[in-house]
C-alpha positions in Angstrom: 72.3 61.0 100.4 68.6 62.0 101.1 66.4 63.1 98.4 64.6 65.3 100.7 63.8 68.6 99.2 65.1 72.0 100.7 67.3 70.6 103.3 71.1 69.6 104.3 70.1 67.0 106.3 70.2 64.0 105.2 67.6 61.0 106.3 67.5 59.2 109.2 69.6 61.2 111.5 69.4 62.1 115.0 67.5 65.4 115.6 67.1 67.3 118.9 63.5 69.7 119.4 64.0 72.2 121.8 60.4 73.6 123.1 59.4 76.5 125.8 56.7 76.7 127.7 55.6 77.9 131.3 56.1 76.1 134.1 53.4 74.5 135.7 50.3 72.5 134.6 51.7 69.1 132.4 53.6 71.0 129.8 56.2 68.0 129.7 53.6 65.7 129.2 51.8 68.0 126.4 55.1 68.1 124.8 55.9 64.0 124.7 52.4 63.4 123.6 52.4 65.8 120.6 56.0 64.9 119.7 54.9 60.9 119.9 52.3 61.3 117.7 54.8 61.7 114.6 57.8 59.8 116.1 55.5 56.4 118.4 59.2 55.2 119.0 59.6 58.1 121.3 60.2 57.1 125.1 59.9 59.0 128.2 63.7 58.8 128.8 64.0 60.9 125.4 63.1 64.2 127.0 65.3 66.4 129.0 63.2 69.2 131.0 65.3 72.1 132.2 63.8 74.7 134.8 64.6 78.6 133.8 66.2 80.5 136.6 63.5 82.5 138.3 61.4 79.6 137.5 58.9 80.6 135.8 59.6 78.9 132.0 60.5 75.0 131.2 62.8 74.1 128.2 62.0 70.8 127.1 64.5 68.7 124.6 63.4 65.7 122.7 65.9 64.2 120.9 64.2 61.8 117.8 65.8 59.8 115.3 64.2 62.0 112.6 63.3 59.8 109.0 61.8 62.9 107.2 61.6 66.6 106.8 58.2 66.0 106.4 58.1 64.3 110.0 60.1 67.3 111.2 57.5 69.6 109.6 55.2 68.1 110.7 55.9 67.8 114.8 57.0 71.7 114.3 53.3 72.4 113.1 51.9 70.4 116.1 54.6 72.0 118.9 53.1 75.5 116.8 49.6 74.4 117.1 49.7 73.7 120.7 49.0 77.1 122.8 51.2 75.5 125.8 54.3 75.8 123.3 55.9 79.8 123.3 58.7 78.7 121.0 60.0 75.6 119.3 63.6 75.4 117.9 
């Protein structure tokens, strides 16, 4: 069991990030590099990008093997940060 504070997840576990953003410019690419500055293990193939339908927004998952709610906290503060990111889940 995890002794991570406030949370019912318990350390390492897989995690999936789900991020929004409009289409266009390098959003994928924004999105791996903040993302890989908490988790360096993460790999280009750990990304899904998904088009919305009029085509306007991008969904971007990253799935991590997540080793902290700290970590977590922190990549959510740097998706947050970012003013390419609408909405992180």
């Amino acid at each position: 069991m995890s002794d991570e504070p406030d949370t019912l997840l318990e350390f390492p576990c897989d995690f999936d990030i789900k991020t929004f953003g409009r289409q266009g410019s390098d959003f994928e690419q924004t999105v791996f590099r903040l993302v890989k500055a908490h988790a360096p293990e993460l790999e280009e193939n750990d990304l899904r990008a998904r088009e919305s339908s009029g085509g306007k927004y991008l969904s971007v998952t990253v799935s991590i093997r997540a080793r902290s709610k700290a970590q977590l906290d922190s990549i959510y503060k740097a998706l947050t940060d970012s003013g390419a990111v609408l909405m992180s889940l």
